[in-house]
MARVOBA-399355 format. One record per residue: z, y, x of N, C-alpha, C, O in turn; residue in one letter. Coordinates in Angstrom, 1 decimal, padded with zeros to 4 digits. Last residue first. Example, Ala and Ser with C-alpha at 12.3 -4.5 7.8 and 13.67 -1.06 7.14 Angstrom:
2
n.Z | n.Y | n.X | ca.Z | ca.Y | ca.X | c.Z | c.Y | c.X | o.Z | o.Y | o.X | code
007.1 | -002.2 | 012.8 | 007.1 | -001.1 | 013.7 | 007.9 | 000.0 | 012.9 | 008.0 | 001.1 | 013.4 | S
007.8 | -005.7 | 013.2 | 007.8 | -004.5 | 012.3 | 007.8 | -003.3 | 013.2 | 008.5 | -003.3 | 014.2 | A
// end
This chain:
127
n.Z | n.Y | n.X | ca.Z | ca.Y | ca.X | c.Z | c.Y | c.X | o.Z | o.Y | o.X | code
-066.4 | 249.7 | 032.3 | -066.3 | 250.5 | 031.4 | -065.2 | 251.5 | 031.6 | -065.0 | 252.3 | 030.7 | X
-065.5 | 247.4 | 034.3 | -065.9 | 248.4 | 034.7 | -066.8 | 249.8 | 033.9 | -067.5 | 250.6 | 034.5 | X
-063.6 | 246.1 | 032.4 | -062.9 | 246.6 | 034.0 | -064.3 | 247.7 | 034.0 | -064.1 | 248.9 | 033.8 | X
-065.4 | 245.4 | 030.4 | -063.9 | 246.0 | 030.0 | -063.6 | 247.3 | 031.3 | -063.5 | 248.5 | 031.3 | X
-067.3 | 243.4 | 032.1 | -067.7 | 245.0 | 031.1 | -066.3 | 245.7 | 030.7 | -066.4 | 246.9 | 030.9 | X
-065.4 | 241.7 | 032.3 | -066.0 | 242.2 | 033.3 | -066.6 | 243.4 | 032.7 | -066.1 | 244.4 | 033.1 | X
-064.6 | 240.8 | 029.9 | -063.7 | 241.3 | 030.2 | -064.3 | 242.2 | 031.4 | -063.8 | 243.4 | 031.6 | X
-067.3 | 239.6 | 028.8 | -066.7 | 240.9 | 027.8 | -065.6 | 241.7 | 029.0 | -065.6 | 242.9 | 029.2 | X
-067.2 | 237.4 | 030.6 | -068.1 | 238.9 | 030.8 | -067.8 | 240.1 | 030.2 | -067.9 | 241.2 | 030.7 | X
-065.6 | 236.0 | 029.6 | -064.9 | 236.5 | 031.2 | -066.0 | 237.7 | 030.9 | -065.7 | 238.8 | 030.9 | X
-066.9 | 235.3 | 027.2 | -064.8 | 236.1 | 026.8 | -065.5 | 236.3 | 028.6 | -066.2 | 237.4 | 028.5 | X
-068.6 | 234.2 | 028.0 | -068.9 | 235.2 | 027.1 | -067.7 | 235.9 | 027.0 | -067.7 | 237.1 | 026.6 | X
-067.8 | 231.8 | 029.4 | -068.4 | 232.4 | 029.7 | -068.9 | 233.9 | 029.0 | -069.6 | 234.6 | 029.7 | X
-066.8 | 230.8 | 026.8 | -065.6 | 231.6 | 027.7 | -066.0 | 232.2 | 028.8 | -065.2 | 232.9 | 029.4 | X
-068.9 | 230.0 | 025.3 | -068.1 | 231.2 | 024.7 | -066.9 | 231.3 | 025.9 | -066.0 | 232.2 | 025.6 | X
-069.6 | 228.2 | 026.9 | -071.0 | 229.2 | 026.7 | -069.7 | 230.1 | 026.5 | -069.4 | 231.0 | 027.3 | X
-068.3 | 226.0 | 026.8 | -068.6 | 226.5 | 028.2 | -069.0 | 227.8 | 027.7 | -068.5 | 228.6 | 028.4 | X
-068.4 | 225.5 | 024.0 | -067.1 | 225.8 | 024.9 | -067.2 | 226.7 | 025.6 | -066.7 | 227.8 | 025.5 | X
-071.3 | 224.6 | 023.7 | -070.2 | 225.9 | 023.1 | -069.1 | 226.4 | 023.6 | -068.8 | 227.6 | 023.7 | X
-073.2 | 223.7 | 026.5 | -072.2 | 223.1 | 025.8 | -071.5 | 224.8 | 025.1 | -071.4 | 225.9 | 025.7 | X
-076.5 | 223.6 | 027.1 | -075.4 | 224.5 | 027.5 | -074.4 | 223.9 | 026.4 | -074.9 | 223.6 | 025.3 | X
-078.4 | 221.1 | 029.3 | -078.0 | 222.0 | 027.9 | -076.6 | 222.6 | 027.7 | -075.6 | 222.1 | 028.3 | X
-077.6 | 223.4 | 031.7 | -078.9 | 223.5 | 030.3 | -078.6 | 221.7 | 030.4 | -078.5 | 221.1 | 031.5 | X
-074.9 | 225.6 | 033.0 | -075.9 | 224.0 | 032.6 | -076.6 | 224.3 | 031.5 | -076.5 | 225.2 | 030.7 | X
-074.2 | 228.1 | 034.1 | -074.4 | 227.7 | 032.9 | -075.4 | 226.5 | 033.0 | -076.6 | 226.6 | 033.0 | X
-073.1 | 231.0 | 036.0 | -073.8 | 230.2 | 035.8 | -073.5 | 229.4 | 034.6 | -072.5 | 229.8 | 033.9 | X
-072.1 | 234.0 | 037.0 | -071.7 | 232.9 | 036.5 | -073.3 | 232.5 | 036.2 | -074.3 | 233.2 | 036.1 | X
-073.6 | 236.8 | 037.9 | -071.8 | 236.6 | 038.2 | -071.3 | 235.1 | 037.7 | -070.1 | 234.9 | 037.9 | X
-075.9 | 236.7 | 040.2 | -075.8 | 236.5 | 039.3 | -074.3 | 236.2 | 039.5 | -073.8 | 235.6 | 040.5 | X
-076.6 | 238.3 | 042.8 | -077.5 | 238.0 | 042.0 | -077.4 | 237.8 | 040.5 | -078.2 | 238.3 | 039.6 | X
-074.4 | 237.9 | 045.0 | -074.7 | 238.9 | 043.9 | -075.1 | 238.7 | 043.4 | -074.3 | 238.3 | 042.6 | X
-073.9 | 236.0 | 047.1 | -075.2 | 237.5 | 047.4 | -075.2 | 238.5 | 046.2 | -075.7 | 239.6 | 046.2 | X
-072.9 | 234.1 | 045.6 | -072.5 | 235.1 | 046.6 | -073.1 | 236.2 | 047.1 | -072.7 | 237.3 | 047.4 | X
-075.0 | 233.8 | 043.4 | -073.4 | 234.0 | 043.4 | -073.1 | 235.1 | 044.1 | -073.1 | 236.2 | 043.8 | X
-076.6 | 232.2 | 044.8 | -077.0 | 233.6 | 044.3 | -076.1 | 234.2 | 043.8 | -076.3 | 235.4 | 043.7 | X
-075.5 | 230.1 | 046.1 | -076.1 | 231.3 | 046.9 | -076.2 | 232.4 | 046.2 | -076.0 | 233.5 | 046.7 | X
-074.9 | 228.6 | 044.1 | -073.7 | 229.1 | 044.7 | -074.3 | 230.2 | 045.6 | -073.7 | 231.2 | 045.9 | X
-077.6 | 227.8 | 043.4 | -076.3 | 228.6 | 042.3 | -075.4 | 229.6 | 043.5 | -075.2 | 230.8 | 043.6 | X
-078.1 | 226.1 | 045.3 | -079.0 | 227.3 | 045.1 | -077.9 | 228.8 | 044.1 | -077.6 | 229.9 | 044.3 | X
-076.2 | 224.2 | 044.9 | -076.1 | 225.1 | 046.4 | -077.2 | 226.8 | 045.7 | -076.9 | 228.0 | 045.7 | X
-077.3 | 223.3 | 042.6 | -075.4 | 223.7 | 043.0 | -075.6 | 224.7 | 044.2 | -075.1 | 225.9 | 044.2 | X
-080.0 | 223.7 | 041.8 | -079.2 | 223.0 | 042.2 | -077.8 | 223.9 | 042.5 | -077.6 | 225.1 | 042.4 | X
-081.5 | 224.1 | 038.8 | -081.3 | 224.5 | 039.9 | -080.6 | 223.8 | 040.8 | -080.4 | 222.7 | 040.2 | X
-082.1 | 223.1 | 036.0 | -082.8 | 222.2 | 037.3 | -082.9 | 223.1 | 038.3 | -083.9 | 223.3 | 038.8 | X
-081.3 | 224.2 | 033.8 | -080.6 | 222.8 | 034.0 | -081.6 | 221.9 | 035.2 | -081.8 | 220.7 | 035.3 | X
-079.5 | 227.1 | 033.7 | -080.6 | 225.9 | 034.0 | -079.9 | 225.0 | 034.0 | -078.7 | 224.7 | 034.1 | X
-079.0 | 230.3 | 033.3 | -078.6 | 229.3 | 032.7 | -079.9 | 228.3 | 033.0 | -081.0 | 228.6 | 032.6 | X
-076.8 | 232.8 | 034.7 | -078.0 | 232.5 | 035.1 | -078.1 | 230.8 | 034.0 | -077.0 | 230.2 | 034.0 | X
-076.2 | 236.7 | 033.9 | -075.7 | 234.7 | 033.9 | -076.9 | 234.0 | 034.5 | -077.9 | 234.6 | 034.9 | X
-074.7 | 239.4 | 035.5 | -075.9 | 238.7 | 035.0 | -075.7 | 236.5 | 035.0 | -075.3 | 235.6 | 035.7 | X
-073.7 | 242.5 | 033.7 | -073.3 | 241.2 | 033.8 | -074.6 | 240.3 | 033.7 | -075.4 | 240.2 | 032.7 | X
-075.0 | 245.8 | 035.2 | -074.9 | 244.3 | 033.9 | -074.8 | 243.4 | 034.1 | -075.7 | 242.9 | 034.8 | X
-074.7 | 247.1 | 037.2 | -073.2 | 246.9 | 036.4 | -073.3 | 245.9 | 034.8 | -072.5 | 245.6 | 033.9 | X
-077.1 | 247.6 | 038.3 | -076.1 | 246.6 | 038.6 | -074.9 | 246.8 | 037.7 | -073.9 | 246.2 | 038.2 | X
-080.2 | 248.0 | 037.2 | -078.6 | 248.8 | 036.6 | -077.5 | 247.5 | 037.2 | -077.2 | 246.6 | 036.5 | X
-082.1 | 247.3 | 039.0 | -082.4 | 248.4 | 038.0 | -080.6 | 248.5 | 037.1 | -080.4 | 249.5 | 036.5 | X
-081.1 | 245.2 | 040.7 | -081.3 | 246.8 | 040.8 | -082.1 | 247.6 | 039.9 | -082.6 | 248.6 | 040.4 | X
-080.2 | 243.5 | 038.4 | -079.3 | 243.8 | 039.3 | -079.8 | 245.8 | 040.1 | -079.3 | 246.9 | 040.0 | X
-082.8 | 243.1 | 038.1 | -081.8 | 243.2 | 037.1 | -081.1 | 244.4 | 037.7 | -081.3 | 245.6 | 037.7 | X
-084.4 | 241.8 | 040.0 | -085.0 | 243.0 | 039.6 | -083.5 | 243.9 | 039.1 | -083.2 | 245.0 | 039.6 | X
-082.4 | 239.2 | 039.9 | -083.0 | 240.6 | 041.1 | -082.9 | 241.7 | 040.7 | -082.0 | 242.5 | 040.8 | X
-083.3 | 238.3 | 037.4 | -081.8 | 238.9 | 037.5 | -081.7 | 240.0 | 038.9 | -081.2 | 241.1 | 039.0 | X
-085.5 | 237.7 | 038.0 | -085.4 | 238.6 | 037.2 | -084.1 | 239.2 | 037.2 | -083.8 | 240.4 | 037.1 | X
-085.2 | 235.9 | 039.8 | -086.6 | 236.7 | 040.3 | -085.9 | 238.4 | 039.1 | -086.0 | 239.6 | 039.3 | X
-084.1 | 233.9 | 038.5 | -083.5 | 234.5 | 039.4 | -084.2 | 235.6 | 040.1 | -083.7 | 236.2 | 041.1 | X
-086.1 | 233.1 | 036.3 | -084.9 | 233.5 | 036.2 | -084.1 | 234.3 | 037.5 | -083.5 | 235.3 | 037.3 | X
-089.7 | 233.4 | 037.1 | -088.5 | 232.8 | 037.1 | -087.2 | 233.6 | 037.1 | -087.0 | 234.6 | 037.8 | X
-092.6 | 234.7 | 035.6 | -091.5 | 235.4 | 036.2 | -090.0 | 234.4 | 036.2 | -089.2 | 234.6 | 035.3 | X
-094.3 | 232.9 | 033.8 | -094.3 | 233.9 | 034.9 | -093.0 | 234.1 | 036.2 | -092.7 | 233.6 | 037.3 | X
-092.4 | 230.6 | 032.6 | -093.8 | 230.7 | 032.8 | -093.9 | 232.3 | 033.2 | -093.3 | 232.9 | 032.3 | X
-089.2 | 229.8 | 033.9 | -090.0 | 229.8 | 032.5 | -091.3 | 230.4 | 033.2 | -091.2 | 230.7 | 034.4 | X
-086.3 | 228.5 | 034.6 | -087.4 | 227.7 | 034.9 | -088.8 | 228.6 | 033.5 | -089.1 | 228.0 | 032.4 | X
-083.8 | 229.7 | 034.1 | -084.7 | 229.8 | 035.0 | -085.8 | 229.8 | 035.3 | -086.5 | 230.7 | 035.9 | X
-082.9 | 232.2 | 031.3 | -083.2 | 230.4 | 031.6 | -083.8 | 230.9 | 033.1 | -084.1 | 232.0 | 033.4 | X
-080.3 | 234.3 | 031.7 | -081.3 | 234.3 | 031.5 | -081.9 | 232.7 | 032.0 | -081.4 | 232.2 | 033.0 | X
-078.3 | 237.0 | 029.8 | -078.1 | 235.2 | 030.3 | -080.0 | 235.0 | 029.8 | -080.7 | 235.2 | 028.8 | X
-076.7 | 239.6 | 030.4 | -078.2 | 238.9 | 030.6 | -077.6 | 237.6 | 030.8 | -076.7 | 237.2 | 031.5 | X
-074.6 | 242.6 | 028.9 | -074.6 | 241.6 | 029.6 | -076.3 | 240.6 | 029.5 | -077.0 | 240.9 | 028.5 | X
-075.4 | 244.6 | 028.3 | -073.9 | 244.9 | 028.7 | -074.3 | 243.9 | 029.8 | -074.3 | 244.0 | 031.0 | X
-077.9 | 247.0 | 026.7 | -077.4 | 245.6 | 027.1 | -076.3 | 246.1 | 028.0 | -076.1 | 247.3 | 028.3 | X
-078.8 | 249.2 | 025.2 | -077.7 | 249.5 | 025.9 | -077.2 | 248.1 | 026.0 | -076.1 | 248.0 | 025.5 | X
-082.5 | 249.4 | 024.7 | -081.3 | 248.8 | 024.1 | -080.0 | 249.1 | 025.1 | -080.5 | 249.5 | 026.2 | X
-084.8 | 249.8 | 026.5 | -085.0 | 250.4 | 024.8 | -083.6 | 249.8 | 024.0 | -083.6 | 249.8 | 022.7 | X
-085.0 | 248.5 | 028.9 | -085.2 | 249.8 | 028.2 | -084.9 | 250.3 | 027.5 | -084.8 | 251.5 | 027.6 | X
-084.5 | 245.7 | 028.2 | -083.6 | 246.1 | 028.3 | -083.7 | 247.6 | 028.2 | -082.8 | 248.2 | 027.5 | X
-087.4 | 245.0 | 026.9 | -086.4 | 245.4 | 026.3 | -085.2 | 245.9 | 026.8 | -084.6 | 246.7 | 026.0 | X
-088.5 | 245.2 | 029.1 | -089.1 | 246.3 | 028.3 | -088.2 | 246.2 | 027.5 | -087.8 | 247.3 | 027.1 | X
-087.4 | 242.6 | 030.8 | -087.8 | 243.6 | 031.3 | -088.0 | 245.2 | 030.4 | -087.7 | 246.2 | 030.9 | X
-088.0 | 240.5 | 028.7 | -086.5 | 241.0 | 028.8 | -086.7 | 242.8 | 029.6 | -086.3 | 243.9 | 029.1 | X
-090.8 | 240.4 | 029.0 | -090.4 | 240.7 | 027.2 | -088.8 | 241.7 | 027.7 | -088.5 | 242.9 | 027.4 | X
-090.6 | 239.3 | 031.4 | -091.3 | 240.5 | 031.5 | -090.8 | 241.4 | 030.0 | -090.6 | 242.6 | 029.9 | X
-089.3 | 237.0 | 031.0 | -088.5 | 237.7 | 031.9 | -089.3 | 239.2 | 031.7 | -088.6 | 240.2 | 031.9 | X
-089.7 | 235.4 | 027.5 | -089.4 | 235.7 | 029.1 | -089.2 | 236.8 | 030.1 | -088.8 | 237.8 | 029.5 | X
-088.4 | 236.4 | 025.2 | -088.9 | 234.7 | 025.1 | -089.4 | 234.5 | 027.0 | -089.4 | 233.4 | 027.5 | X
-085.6 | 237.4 | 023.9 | -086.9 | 237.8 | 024.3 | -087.1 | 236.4 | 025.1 | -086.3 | 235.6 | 025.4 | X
-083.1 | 239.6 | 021.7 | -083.6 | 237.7 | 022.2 | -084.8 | 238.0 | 023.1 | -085.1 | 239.2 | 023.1 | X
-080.3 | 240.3 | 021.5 | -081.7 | 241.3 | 021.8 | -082.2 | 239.7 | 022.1 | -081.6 | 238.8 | 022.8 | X
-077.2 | 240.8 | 019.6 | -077.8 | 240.0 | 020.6 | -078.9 | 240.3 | 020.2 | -079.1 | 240.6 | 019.1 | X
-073.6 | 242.2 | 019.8 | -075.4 | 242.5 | 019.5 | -076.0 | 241.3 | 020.2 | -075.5 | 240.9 | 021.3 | X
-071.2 | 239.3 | 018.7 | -072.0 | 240.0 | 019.3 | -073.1 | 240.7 | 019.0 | -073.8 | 240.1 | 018.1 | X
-070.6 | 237.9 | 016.4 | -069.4 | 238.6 | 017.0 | -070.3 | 239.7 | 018.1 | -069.9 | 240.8 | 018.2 | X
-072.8 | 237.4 | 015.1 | -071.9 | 237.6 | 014.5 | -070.7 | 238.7 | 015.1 | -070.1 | 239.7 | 014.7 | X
-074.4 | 236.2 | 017.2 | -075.0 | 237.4 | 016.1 | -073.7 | 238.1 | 015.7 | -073.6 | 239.3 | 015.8 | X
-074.0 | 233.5 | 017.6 | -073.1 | 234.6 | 018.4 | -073.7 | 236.2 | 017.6 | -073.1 | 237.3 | 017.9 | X
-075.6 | 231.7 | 016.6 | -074.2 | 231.3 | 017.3 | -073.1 | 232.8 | 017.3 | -071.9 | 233.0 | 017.0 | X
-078.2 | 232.4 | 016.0 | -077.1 | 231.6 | 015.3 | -075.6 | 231.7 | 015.5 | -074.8 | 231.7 | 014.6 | X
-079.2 | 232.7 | 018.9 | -078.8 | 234.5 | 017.7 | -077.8 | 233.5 | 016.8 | -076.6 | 233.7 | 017.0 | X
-079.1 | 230.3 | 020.2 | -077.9 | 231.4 | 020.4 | -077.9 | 232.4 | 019.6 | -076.9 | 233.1 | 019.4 | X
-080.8 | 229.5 | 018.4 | -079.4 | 228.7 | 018.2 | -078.8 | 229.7 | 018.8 | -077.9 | 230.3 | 018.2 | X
-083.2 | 231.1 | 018.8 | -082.5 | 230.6 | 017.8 | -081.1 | 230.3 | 017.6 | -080.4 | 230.8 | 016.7 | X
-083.6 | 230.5 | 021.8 | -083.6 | 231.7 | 021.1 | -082.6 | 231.5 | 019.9 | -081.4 | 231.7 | 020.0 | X
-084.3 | 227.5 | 021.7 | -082.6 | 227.8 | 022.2 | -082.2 | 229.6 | 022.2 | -081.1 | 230.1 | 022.4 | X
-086.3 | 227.1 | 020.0 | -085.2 | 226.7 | 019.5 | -084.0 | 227.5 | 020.1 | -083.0 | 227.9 | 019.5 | X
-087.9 | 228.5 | 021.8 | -087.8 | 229.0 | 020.7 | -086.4 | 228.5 | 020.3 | -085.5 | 229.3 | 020.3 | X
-087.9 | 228.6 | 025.4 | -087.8 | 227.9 | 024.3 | -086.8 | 228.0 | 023.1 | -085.6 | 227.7 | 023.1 | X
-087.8 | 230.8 | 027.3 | -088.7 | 230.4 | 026.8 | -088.9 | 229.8 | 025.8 | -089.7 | 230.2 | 025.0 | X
-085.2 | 233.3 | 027.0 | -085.6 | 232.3 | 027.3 | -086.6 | 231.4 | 026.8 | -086.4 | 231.1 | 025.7 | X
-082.5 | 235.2 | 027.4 | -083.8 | 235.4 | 027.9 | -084.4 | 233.6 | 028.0 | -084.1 | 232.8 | 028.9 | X
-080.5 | 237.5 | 025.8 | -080.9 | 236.5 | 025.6 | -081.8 | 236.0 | 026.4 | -082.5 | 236.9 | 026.2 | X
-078.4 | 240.0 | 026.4 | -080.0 | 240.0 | 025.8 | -079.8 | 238.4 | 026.2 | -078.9 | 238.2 | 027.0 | X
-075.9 | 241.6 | 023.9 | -076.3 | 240.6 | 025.0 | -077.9 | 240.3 | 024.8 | -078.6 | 240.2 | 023.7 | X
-073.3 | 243.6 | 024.1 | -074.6 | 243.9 | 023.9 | -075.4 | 242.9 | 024.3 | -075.8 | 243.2 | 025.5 | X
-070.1 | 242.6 | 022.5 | -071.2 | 242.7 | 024.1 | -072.5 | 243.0 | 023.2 | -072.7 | 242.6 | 022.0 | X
-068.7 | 243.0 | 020.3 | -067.7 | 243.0 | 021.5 | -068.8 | 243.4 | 022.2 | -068.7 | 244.5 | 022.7 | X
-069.4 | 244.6 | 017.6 | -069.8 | 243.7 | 018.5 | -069.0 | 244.1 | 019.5 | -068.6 | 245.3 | 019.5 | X
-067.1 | 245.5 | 015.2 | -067.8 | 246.1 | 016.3 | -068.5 | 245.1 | 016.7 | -068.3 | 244.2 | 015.9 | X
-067.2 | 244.8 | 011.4 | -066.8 | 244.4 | 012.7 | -067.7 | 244.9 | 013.8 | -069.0 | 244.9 | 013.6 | X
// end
């Protein structure tokens, strides 16, 4: 079976590395890296599609990196996943671009995998 998405992963804590390769390995590539500088050198060296990245982590914060992201190859789908941004902060970086969807920490399966079906589709349209 193909992987549908190339997805990097991006997030401080081990367990929630874990549980997403667990989850989604299967139907997806998934690239893990534990923060934003790791994501930074990997995206280099991999043909990522799509970024779901934590906020809150030790150097370089989540939205700091989806930045960067964005202009180093805007056509990667970027997530953003916390659980201590606020709604407004969210909706700003939305609209400016920054990031195409968001994601509660702790992130529920449901939510996670139809967030993963709209991105496959956004890579589709602009594939």
């Amino acid at each position: 079976m193909n992987p549908s998405l190339h997805i990097l992963f991006v997030d401080d804590e081990q367990e929630n590395l874990f549980s997403f390769y667990a989850l989604f390995r299967r139907k997806h590539e998934v690239v893990l890296a534990k923060n934003a500088e790791e994501g930074m050198e990997l995206i280099k060296d991999h043909p990522i599609q799509l970024v779901i990245s934590d906020q809150r982590m030790p150097g370089l914060q989540g939205l700091d990196f989806l930045k960067w992201l964005r202009e180093y190859d805007e056509n990667i789908v970027r997530i953003l996943i916390s659980g201590s941004i606020s709604v407004n902060n969210k909706c700003k970086a939305k609209k400016e671009g920054l990031i195409h969807d968001w994601i509660g920490k702790p992130w529920k399966l449901d939510e996670l995998e139809k967030i993963l079906e709209d991105a496959l589709e956004m890579v589709k349209n602009k594939g």
